[in-house]
HTML snippet that shows the backbone in 3Dmol.js (N, CA, C, O; Angstrom):
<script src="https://3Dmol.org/build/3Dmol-min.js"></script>
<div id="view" style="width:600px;height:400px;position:relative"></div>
<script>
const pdb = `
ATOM      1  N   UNK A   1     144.346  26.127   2.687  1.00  0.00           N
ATOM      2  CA  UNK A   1     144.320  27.571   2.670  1.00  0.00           C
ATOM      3  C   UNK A   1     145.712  28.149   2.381  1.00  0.00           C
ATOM      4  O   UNK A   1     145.779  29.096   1.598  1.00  0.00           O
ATOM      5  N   UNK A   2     146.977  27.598   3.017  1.00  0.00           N
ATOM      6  CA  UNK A   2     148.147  28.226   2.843  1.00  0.00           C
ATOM      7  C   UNK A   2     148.539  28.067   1.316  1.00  0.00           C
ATOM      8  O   UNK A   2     149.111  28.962   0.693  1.00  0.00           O
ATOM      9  N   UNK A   3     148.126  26.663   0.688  1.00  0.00           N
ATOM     10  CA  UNK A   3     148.407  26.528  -0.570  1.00  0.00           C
ATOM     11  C   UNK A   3     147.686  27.591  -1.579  1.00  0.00           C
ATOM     12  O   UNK A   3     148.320  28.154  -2.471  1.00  0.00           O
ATOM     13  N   UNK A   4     146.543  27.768  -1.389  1.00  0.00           N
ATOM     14  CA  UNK A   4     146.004  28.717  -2.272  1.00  0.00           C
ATOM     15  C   UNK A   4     146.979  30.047  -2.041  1.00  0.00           C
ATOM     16  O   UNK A   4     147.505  30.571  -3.024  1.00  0.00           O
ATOM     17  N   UNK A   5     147.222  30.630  -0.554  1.00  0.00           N
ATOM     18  CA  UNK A   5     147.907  31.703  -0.486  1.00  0.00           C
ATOM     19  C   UNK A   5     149.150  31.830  -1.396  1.00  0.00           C
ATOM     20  O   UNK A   5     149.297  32.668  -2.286  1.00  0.00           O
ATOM     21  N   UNK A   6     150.079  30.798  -1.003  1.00  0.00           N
ATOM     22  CA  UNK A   6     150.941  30.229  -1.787  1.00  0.00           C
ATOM     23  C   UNK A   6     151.063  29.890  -3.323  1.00  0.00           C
ATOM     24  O   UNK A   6     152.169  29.498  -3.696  1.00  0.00           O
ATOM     25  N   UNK A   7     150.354  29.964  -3.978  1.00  0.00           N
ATOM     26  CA  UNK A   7     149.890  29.600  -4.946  1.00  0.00           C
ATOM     27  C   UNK A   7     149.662  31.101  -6.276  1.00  0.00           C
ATOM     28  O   UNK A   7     150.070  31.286  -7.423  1.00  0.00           O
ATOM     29  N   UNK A   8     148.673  32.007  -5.156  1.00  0.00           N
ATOM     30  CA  UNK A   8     148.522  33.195  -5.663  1.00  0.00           C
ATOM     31  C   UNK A   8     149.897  33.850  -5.533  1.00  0.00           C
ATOM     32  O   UNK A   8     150.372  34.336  -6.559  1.00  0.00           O
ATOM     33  N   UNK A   9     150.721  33.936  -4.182  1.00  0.00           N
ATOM     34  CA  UNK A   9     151.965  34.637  -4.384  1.00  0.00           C
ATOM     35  C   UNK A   9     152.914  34.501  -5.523  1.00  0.00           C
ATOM     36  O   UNK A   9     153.731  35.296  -5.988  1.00  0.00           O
ATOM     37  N   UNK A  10     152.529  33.046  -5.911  1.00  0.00           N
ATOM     38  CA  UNK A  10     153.749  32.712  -6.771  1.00  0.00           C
ATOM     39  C   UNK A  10     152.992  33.360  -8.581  1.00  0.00           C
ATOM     40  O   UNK A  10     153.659  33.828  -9.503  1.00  0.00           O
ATOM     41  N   UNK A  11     151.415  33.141  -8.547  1.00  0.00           N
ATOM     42  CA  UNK A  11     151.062  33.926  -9.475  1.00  0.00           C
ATOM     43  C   UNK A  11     151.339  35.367  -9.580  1.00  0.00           C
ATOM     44  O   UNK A  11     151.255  36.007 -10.628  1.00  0.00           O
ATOM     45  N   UNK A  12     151.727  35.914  -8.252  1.00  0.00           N
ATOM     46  CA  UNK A  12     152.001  37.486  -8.539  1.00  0.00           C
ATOM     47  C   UNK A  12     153.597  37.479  -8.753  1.00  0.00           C
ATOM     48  O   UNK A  12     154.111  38.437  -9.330  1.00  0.00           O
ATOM     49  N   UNK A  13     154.248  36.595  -8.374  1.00  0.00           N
ATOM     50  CA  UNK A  13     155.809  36.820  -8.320  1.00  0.00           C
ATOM     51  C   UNK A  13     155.785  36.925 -10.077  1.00  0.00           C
ATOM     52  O   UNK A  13     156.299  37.821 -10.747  1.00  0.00           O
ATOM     53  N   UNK A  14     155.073  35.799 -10.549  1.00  0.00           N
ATOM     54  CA  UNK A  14     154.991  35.565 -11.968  1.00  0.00           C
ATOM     55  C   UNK A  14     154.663  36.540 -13.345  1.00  0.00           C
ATOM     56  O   UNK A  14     155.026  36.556 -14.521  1.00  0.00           O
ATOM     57  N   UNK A  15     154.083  37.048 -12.786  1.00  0.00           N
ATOM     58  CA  UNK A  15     153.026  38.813 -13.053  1.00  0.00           C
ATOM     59  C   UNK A  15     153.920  39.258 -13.565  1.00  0.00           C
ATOM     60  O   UNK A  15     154.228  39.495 -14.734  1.00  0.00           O
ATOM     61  N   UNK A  16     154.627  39.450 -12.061  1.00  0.00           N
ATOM     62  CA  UNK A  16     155.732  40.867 -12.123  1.00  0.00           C
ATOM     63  C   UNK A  16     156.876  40.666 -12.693  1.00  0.00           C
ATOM     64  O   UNK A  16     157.612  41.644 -12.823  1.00  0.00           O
ATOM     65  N   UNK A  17     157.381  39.185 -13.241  1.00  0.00           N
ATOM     66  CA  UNK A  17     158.547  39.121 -13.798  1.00  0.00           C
ATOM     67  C   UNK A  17     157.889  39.798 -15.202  1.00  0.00           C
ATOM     68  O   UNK A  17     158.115  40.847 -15.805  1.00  0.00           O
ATOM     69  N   UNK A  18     156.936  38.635 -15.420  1.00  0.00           N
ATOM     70  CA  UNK A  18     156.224  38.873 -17.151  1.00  0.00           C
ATOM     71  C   UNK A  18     156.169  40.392 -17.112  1.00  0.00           C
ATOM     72  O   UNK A  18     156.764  40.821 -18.100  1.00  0.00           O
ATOM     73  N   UNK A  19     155.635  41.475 -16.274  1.00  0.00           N
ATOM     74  CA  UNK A  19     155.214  42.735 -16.561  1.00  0.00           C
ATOM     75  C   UNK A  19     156.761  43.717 -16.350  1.00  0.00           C
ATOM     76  O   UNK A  19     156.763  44.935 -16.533  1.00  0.00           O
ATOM     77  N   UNK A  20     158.115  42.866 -15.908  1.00  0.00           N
ATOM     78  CA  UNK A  20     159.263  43.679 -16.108  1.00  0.00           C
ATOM     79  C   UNK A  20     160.148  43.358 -17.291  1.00  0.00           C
ATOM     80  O   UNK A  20     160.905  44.180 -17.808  1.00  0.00           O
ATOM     81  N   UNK A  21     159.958  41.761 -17.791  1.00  0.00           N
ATOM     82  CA  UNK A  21     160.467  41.939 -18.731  1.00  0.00           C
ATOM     83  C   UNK A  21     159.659  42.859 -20.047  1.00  0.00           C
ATOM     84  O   UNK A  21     160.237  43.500 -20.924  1.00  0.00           O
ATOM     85  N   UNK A  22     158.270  42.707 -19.882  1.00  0.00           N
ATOM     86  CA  UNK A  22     157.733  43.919 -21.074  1.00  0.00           C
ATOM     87  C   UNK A  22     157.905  45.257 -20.936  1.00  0.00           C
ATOM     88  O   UNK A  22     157.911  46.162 -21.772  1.00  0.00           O
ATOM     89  N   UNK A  23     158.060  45.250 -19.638  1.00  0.00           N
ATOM     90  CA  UNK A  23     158.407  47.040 -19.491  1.00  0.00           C
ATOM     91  C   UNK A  23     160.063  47.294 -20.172  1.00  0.00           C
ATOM     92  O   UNK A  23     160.163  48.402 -20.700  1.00  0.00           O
ATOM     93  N   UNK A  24     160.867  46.756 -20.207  1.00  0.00           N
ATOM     94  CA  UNK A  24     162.318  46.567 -20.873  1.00  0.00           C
ATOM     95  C   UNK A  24     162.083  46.148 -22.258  1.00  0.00           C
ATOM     96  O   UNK A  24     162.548  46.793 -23.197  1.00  0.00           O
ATOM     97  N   UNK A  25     161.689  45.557 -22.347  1.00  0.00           N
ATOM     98  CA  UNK A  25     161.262  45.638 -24.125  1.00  0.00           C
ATOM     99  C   UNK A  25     160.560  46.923 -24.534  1.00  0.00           C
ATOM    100  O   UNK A  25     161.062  47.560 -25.460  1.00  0.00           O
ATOM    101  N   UNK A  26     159.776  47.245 -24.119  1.00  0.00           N
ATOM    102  CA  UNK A  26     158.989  48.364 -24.444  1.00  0.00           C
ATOM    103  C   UNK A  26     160.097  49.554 -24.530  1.00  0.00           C
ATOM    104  O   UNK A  26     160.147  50.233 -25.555  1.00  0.00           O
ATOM    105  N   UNK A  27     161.077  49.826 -23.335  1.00  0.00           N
ATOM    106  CA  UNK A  27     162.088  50.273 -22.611  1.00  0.00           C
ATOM    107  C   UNK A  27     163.274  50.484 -23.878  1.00  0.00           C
ATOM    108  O   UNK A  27     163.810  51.535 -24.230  1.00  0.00           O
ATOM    109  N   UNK A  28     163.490  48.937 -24.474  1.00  0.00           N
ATOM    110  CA  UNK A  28     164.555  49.204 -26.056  1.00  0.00           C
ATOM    111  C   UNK A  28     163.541  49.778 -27.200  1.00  0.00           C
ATOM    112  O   UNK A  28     163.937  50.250 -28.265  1.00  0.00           O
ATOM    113  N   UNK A  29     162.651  49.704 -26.952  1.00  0.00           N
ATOM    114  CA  UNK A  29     161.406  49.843 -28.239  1.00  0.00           C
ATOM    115  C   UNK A  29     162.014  51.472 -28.782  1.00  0.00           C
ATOM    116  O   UNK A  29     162.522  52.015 -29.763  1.00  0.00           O
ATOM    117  N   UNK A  30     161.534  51.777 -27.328  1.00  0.00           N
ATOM    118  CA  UNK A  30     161.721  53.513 -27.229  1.00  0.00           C
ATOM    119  C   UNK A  30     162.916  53.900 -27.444  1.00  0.00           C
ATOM    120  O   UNK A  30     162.992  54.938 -28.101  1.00  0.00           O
ATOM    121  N   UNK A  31     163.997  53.378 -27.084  1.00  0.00           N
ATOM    122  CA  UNK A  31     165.291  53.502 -27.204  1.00  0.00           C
ATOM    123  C   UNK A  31     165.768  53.296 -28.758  1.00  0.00           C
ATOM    124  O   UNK A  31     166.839  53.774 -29.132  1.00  0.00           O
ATOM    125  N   UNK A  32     164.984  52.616 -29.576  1.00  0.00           N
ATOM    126  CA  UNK A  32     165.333  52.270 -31.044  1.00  0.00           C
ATOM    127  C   UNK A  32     164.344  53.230 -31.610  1.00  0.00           C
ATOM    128  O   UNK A  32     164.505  53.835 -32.670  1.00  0.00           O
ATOM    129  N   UNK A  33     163.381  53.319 -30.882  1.00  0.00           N
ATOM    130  CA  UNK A  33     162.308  54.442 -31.832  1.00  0.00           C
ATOM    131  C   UNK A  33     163.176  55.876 -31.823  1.00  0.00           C
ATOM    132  O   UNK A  33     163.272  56.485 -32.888  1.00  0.00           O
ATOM    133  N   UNK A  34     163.808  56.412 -30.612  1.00  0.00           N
ATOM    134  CA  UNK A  34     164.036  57.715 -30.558  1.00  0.00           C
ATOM    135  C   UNK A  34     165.676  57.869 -31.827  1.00  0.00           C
ATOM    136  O   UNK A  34     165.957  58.659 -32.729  1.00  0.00           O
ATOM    137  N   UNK A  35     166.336  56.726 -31.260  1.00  0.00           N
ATOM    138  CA  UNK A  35     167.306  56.594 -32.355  1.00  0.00           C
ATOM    139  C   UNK A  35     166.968  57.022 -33.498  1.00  0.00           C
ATOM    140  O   UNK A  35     167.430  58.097 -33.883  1.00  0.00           O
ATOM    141  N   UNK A  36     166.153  56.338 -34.245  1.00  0.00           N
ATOM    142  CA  UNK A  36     165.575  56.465 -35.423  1.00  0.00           C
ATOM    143  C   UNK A  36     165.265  57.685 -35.773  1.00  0.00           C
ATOM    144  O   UNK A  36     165.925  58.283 -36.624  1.00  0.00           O
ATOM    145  N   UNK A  37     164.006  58.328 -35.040  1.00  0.00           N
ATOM    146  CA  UNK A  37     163.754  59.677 -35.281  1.00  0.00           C
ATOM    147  C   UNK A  37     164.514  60.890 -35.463  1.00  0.00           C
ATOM    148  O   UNK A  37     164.268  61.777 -36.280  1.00  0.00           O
ATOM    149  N   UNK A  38     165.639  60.842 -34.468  1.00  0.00           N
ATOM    150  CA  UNK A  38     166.947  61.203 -35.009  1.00  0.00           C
ATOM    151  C   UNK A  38     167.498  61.290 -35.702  1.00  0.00           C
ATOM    152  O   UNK A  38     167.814  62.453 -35.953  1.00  0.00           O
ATOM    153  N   UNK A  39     168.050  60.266 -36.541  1.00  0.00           N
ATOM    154  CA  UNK A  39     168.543  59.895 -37.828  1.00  0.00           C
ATOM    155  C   UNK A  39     167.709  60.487 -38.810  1.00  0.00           C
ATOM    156  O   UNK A  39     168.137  61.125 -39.772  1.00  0.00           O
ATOM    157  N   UNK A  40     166.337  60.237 -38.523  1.00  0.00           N
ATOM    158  CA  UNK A  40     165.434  60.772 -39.320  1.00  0.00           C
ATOM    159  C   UNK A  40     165.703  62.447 -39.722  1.00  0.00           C
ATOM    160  O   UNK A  40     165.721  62.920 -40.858  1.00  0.00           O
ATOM    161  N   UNK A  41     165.860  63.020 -38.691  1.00  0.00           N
ATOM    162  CA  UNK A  41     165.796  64.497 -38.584  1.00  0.00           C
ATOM    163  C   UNK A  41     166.786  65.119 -39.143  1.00  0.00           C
ATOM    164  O   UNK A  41     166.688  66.174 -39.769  1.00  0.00           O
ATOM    165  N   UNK A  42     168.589  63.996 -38.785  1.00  0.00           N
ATOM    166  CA  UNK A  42     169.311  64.654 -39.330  1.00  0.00           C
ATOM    167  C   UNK A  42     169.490  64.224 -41.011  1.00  0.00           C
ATOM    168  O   UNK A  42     170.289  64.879 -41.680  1.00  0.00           O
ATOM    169  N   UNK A  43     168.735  63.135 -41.633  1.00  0.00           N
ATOM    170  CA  UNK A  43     168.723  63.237 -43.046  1.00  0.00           C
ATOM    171  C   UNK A  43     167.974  64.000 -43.967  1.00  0.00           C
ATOM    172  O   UNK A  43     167.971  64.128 -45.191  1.00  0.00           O
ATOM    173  N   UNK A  44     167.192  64.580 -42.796  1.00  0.00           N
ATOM    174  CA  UNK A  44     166.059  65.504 -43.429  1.00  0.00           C
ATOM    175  C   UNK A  44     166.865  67.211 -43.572  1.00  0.00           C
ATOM    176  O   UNK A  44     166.580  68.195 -44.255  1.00  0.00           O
ATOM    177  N   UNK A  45     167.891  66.947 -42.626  1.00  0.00           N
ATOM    178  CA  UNK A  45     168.458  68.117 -41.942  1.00  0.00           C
ATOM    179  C   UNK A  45     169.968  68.291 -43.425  1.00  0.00           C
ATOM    180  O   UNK A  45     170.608  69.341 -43.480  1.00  0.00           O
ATOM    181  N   UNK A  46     170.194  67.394 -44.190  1.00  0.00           N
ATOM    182  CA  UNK A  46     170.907  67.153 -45.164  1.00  0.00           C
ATOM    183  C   UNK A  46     170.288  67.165 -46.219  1.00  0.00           C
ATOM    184  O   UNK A  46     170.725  67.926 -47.082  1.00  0.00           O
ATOM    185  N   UNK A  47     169.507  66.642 -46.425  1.00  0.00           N
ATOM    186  CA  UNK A  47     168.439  66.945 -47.703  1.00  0.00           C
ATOM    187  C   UNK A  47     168.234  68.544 -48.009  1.00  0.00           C
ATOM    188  O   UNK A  47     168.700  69.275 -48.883  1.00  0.00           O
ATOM    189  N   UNK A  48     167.511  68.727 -47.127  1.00  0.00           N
ATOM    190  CA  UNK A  48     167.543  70.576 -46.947  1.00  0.00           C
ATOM    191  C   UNK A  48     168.744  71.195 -47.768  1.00  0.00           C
ATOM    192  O   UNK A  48     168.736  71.887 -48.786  1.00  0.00           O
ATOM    193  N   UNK A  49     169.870  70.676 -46.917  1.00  0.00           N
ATOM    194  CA  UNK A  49     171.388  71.336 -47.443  1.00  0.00           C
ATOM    195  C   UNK A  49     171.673  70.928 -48.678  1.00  0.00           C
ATOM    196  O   UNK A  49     172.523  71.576 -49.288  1.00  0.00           O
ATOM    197  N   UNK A  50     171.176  70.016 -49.196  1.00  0.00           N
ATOM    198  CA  UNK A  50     171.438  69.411 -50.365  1.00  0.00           C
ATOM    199  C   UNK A  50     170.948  70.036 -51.605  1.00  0.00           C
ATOM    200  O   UNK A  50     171.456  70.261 -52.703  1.00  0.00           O
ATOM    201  N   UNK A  51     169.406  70.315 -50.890  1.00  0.00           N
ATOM    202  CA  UNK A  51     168.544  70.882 -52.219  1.00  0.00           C
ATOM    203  C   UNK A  51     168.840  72.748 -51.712  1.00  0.00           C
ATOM    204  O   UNK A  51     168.256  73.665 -52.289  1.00  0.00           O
ATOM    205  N   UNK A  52     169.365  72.865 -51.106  1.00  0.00           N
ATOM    206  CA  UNK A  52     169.811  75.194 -51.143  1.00  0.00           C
ATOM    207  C   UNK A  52     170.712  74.834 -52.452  1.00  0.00           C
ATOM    208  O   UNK A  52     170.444  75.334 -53.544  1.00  0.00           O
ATOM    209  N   UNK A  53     172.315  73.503 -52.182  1.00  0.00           N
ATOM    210  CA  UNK A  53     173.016  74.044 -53.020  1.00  0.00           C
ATOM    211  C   UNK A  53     172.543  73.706 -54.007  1.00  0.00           C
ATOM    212  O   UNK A  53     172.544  74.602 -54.851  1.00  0.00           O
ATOM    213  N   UNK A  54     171.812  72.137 -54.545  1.00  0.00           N
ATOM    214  CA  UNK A  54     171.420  72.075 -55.774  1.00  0.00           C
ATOM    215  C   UNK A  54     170.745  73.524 -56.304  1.00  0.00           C
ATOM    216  O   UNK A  54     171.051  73.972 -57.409  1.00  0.00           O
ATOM    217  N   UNK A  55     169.786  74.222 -55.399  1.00  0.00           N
ATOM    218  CA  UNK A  55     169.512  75.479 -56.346  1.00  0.00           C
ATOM    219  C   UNK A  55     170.406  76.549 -56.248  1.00  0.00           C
ATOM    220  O   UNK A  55     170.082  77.310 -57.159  1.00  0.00           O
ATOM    221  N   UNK A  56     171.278  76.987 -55.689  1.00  0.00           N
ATOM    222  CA  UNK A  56     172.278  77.491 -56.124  1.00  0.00           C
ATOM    223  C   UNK A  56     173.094  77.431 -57.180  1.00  0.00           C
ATOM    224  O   UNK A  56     173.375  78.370 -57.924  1.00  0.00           O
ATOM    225  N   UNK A  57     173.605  75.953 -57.274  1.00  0.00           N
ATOM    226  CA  UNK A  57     174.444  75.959 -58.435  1.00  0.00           C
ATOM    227  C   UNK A  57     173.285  75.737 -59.575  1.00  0.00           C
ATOM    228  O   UNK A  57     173.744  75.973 -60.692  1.00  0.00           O
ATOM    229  N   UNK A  58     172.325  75.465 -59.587  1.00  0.00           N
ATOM    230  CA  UNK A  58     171.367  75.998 -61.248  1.00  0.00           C
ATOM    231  C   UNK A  58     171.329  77.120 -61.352  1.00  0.00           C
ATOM    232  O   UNK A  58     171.644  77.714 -62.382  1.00  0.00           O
ATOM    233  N   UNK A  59     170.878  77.731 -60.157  1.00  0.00           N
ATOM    234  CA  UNK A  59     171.211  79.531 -60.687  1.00  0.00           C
ATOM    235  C   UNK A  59     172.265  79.623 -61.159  1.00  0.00           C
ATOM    236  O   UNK A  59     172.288  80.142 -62.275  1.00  0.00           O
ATOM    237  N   UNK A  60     173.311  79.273 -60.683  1.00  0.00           N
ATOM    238  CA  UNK A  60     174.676  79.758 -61.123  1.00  0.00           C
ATOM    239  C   UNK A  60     174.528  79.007 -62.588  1.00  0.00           C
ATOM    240  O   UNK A  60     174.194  79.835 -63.435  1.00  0.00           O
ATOM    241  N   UNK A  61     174.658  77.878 -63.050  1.00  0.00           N
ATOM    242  CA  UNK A  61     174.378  77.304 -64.525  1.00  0.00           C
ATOM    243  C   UNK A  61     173.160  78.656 -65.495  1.00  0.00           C
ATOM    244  O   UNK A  61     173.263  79.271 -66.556  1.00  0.00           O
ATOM    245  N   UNK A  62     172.376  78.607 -64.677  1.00  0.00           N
ATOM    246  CA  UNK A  62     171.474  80.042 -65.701  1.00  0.00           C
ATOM    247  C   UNK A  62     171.908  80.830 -66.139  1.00  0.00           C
ATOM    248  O   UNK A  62     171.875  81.254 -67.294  1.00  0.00           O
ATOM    249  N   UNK A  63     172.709  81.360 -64.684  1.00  0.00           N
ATOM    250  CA  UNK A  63     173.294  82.815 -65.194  1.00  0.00           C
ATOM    251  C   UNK A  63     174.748  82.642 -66.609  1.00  0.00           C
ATOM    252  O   UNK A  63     174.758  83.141 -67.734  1.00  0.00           O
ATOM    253  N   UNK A  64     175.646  81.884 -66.032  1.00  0.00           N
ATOM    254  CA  UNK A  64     176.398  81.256 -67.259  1.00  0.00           C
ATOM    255  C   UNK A  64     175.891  81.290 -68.349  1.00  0.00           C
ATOM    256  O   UNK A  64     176.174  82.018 -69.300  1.00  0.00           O
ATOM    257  N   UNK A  65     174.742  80.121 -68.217  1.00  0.00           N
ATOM    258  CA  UNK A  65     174.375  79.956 -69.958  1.00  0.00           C
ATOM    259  C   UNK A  65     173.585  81.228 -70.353  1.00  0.00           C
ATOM    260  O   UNK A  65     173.499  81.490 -71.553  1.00  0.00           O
ATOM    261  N   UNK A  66     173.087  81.922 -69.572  1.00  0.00           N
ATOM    262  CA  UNK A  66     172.464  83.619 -70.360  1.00  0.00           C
ATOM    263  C   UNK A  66     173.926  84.443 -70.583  1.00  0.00           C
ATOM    264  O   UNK A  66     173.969  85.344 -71.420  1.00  0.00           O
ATOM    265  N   UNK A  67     174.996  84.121 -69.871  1.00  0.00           N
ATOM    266  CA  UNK A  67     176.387  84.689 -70.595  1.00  0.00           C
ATOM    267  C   UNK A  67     176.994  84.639 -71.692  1.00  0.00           C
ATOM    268  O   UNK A  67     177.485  85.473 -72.453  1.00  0.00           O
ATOM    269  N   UNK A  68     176.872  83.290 -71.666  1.00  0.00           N
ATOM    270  CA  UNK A  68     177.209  82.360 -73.004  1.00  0.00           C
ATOM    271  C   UNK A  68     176.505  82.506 -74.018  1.00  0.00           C
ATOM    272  O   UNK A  68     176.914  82.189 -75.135  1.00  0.00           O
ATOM    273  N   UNK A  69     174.914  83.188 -73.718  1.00  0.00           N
ATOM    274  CA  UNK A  69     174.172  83.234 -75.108  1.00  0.00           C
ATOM    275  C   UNK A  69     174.143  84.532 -75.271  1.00  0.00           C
ATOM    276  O   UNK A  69     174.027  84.875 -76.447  1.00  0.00           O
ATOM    277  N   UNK A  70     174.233  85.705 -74.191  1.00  0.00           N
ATOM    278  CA  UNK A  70     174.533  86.976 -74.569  1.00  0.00           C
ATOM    279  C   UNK A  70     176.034  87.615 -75.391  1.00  0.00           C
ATOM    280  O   UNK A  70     176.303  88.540 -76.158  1.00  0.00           O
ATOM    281  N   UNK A  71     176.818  86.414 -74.645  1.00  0.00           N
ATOM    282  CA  UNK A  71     178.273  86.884 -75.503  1.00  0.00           C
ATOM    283  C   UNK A  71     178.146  86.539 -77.130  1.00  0.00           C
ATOM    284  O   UNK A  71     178.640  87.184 -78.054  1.00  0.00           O
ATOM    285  N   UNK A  72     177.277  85.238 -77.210  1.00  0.00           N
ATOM    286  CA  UNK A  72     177.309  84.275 -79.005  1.00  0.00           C
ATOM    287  C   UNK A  72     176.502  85.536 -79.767  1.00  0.00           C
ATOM    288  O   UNK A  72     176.986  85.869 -80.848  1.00  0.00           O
ATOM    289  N   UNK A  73     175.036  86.439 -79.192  1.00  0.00           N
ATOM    290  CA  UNK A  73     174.581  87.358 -79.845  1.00  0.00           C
ATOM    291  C   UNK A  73     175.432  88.447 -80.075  1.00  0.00           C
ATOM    292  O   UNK A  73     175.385  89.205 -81.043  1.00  0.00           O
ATOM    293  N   UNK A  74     176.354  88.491 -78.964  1.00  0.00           N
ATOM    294  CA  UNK A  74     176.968  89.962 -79.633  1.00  0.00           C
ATOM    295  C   UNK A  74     178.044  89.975 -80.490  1.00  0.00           C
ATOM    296  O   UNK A  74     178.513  90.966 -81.050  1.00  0.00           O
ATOM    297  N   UNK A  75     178.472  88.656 -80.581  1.00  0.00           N
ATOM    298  CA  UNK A  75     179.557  88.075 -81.755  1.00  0.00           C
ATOM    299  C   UNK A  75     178.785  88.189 -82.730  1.00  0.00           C
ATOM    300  O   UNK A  75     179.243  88.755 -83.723  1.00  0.00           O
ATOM    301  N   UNK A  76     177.616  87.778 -82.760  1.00  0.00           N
ATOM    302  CA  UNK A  76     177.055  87.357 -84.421  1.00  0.00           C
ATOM    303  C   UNK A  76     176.305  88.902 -84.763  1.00  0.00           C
ATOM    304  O   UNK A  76     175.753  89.090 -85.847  1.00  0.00           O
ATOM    305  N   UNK A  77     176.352  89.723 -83.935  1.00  0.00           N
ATOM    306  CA  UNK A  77     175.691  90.701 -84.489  1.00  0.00           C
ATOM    307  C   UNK A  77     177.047  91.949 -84.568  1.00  0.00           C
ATOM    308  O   UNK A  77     176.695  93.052 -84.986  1.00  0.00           O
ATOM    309  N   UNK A  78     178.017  91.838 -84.317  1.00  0.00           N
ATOM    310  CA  UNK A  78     179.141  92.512 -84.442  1.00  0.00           C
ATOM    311  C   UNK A  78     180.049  92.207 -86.200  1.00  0.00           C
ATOM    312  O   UNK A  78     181.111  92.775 -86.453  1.00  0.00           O
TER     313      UNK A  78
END
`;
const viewer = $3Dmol.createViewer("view");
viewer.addModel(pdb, "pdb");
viewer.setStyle({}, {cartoon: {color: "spectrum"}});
viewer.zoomTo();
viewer.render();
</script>
């Protein structure tokens, strides 16, 4: 009887190691997942900034080249 008792304790001692080391893995899981998402947010958060100025400076290229072709018409028609 004591052996069976004995026996099961050591199956629960066993449990609980197995069920703390997965809780700590799980534990970095989250810790690398949230990292990530982060990173995630702030490249998304640069992209954004990336594509205002890319359309900025095409506007600015538009407006130029409608300068450039309004100044060539009024040369050639002068």
């Amino acid at each position: 009887m004591i052996a069976i008792i004995v026996i099961l304790v050591l199956l629960l001692c066993l449990g609980w190691v197995l069920l703390f080391r997965h809780f700590k893995a799980l534990q970095t899981a989250n810790i690398n997942l949230v990292k990530q998402e982060q990173r995630e947010a702030t490249l998304l958060y640069q992209l954004r900034e990336v594509k205002e100025k890319y359309h900025k400076l095409e506007d600015k290229l538009r407006k130029v080249q409608y300068e450039l072709y309004s100044a060539k018409h009024k040369e050639d028609h002068s």
